[in-house]
N, C-alpha and C positions, 0 to 999 in steps of 0.2 A: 684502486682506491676504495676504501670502503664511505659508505654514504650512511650518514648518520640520520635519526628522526629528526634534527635538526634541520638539514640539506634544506633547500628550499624544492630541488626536485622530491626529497623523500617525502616531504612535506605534503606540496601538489600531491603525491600518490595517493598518502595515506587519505586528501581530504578528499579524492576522485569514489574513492572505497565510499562514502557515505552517501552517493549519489548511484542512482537510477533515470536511466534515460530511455528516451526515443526516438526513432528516425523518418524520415522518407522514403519509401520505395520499398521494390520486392527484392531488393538482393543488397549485399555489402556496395556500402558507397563512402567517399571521404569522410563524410560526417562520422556513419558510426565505428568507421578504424579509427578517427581522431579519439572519439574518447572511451575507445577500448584501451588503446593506445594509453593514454591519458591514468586510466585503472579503475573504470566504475567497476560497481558492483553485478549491476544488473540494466536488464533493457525489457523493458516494456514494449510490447509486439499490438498494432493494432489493424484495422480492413487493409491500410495504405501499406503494409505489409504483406500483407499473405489473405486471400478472401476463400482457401481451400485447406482442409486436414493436408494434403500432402504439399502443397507449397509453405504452410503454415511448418511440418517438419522439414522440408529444406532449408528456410532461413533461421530455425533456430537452432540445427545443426551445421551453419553455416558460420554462425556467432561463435558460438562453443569452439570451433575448428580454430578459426582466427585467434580466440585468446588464449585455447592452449598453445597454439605455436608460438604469442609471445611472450609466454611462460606466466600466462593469466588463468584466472579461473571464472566466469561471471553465471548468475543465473536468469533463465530467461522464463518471463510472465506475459502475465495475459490478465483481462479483466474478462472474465467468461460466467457470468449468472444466470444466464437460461431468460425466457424471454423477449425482453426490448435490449438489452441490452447482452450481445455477442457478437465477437467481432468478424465471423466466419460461417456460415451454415452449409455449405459445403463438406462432404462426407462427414459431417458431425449429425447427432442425433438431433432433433427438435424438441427445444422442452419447453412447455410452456411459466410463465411469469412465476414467479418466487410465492405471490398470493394464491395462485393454484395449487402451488404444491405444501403449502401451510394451512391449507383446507383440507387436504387430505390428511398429513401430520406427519411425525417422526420418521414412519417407516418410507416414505415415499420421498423426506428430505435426503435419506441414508441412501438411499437407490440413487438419486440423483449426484449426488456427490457421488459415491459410486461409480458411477456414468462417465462422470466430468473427468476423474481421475483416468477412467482407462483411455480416454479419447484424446485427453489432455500429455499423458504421461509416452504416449506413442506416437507424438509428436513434438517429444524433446521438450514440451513446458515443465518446467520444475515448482512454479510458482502460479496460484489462480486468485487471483485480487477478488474473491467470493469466501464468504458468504454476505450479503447484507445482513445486518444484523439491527438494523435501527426498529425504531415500534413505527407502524403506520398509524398514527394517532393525529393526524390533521390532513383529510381530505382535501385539501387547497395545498397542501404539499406537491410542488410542481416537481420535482427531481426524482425522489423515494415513492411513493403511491407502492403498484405494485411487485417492487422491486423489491419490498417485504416481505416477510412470511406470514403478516398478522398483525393486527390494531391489539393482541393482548401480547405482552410480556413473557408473559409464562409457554404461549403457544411460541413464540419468535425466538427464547431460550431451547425449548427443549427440540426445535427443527434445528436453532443453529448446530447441538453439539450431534443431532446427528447427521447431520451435510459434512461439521466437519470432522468425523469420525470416517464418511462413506472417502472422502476426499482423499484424506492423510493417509489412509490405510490403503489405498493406492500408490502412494508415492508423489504427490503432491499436495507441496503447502498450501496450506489456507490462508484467507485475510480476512479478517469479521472486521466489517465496518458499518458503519464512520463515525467515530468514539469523540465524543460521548453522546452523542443521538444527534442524527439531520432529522426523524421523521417525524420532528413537531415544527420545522419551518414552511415560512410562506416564499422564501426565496430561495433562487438556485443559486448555490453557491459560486460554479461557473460563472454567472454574470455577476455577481455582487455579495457582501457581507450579512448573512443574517443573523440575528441577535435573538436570543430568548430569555425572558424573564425568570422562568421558573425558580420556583426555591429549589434550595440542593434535598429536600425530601420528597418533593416532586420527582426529581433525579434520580433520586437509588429507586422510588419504587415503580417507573418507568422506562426512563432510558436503559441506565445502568444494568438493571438484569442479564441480558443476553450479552452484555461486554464478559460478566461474571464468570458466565456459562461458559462460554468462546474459551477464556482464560482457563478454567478446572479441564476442559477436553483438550485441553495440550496445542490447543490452535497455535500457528508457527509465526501468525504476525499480526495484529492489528492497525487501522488507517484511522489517521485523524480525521478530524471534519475542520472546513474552515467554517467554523460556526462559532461564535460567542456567547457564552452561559454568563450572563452579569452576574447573577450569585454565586460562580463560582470563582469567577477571576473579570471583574469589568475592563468593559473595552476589549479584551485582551483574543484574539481568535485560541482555541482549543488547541490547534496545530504549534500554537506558539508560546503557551501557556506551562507554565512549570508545573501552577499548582494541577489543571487538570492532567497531565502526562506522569509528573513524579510521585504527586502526593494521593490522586484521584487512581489512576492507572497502574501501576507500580503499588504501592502502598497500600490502598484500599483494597485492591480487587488481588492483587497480587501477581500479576500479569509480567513476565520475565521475558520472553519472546520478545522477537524482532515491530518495533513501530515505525511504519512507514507515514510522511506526510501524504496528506492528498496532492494532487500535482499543482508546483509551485506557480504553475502559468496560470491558473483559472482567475476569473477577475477578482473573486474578493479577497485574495492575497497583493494581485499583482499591479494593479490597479493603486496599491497602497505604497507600495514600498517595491524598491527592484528584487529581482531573483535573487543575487548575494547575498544582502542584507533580510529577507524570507530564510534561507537557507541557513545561515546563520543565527537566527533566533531560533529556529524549529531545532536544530541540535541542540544550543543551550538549552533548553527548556525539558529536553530527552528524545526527542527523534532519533531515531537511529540509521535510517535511510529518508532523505527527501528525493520527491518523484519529481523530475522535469520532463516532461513528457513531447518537447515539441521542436523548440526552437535552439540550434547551435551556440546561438552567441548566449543566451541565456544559461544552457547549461556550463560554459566555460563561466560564466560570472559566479557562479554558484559555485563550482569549481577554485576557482581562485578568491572569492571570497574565504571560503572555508578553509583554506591554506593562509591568508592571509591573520584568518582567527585565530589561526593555531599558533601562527609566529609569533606576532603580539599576545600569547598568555590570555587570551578572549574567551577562547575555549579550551578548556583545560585536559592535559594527557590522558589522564583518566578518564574524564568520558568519552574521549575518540577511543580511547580503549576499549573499554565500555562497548560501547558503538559497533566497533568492527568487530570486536567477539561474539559480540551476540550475532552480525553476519554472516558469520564464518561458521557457528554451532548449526543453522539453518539451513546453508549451503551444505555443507558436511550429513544432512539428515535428509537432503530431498534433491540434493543438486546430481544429475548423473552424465 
């Protein structure tokens, strides 16, 4: 019997395709067959995973194994920046914090991505949720600090395109985030919703530069921030927001690549409204992968949420079209 995009299973498939997950533990377990099984896209690999370069390549040639034999294809990431934040130091290199190497400048960004790629790519990751890309422009910035490359613009543009020039040209995609700028809040996102006043000419001639840059060097993906710009769209978090992903992202900057949400569990998403119904706005609005990074029953909610939007006409074929092409162009450019 052939199964229509109608089907309520082809449905479930297609809406598993706009989802990225995570799991427990250092090898295949129920969970992540369930929604391999299921048809995400991708999985996100973190400590609780793999804490070494060669355990770190067994599980994600463990992944890949599993979904080509059930006639799947998924790509497997990491959030890997050098510094405070990496999920493994075991046979990988030490590099120090993103503000280190944005002291030095370009040529020392390009190495380091460089670096990341070969360590990264020989260990089956296809995808690095790096570069930060945000400006470090408020010191009381508890998240960002120096996970930057720079409190100037211009210096945080011209490190980003060459991290991700060093990166891609490796063989692994990039992520420049967290669009449209975390590095003027006082709050971490994680635990709660931060909000910023700025005018939208504040915006281009700060945050927005190094999204610009990201976007002309052919970066493969950008992450939202749950962060609220009132002058851009009140109330509304960025991650969820039309005007800054369609008309900001998309439109302004020109940015065609893959946009992944930040992950739907952190509190100032989740704390608001369930995973589904996150998951679902973040598509409308133009996500094209939401991150669930933690918990089972959330990812199936987000899971069937978005198959439920798709039955009821919520969210419309075209942009799940949309959506999973531009997946599939990225898989297709760095997936092996």
């Amino acid at each position: 019997m052939t199964i229509t995009r109608n089907d309520p299973a082809s449905l479930r498939r297609r809406a598993a395709r706009l989802v990225c997950v995570g799991f427990d533990g250092p090898a295949l377990n129920d969970h992540i067959r369930e929604v391999l099984d299921a048809g995400v896209s991708g999985v996100v690999l973190f400590a609780r995973n793999a804490t070494s370069h060669s355990a770190l390549g067994e599980i994600s040639s463990a992944i890949k194994s599993y979904a080509t034999a059930i006639g799947s294809r998924v790509f497997v990431s990491i959030d890997h920046e050098g510094g405070r934040v990496v999920r493994l130091r075991d046979g990988m290199t030490t590099v120090a914090a993103m503000r280190e190497v944005g002291r030095i400048g370009a040529p020392e960004a390009h190495r380091v991505g460089a670096l990341f790629a070969r360590e990264l790519r020989s260990a089956n990751i296809d995808l690095d949720f790096a570069p930060v890309v945000d400006v470090d422009s408020n010191p009381s910035n508890p998240v960002i600090g120096d996970r930057s490359f720079h409190s100037d613009a211009a210096i945080v543009s011209e490190c980003a395109r060459a991290f991700i020039d060093g990166l891609q040209a490796g063989g692994v995609a990039g992520c420049a985030k967290h669009f449209p700028g975390h590095g003027d809040t006082d709050v971490d996102s994680h635990l709660a919703l931060p909000r910023l006043p700025h005018g939208l000419a504040r915006l281009r001639e700060v945050e927005l530069p190094p999204f610009r840059a990201a976007a002309r060097a052919g970066v493969a993906s950008i992450m939202t921030a749950h962060v609220v710009f009132e002058a851009l769209d009140s109330g509304i978090p960025a991650t969820m927001s039309r005007k800054a992903i369609e008309c900001v992202l998309r439109t302004e900057i020109g940015f065609q690549g893959v946009v992944f949400s930040d992950c739907l569990e952190m509190s100032a998403i989740a704390d608001g409204m369930g995973t589904g119904e996150a998951a679902v706005r973040a598509v409308e609005a133009g996500v094209d992968c939401v991150l669930v990074c933690h918990r089972r029953d959330r990812q199936r909610n987000a899971i069937e949420a978005l198959a439920q939007a798709m039955e009821s006409g919520r969210l419309a074929r075209a942009r799940i079209d949309e959506a999973i092409g531009r997946i599939d162009h990225m898989m297709d450019a760095f997936v092996r």
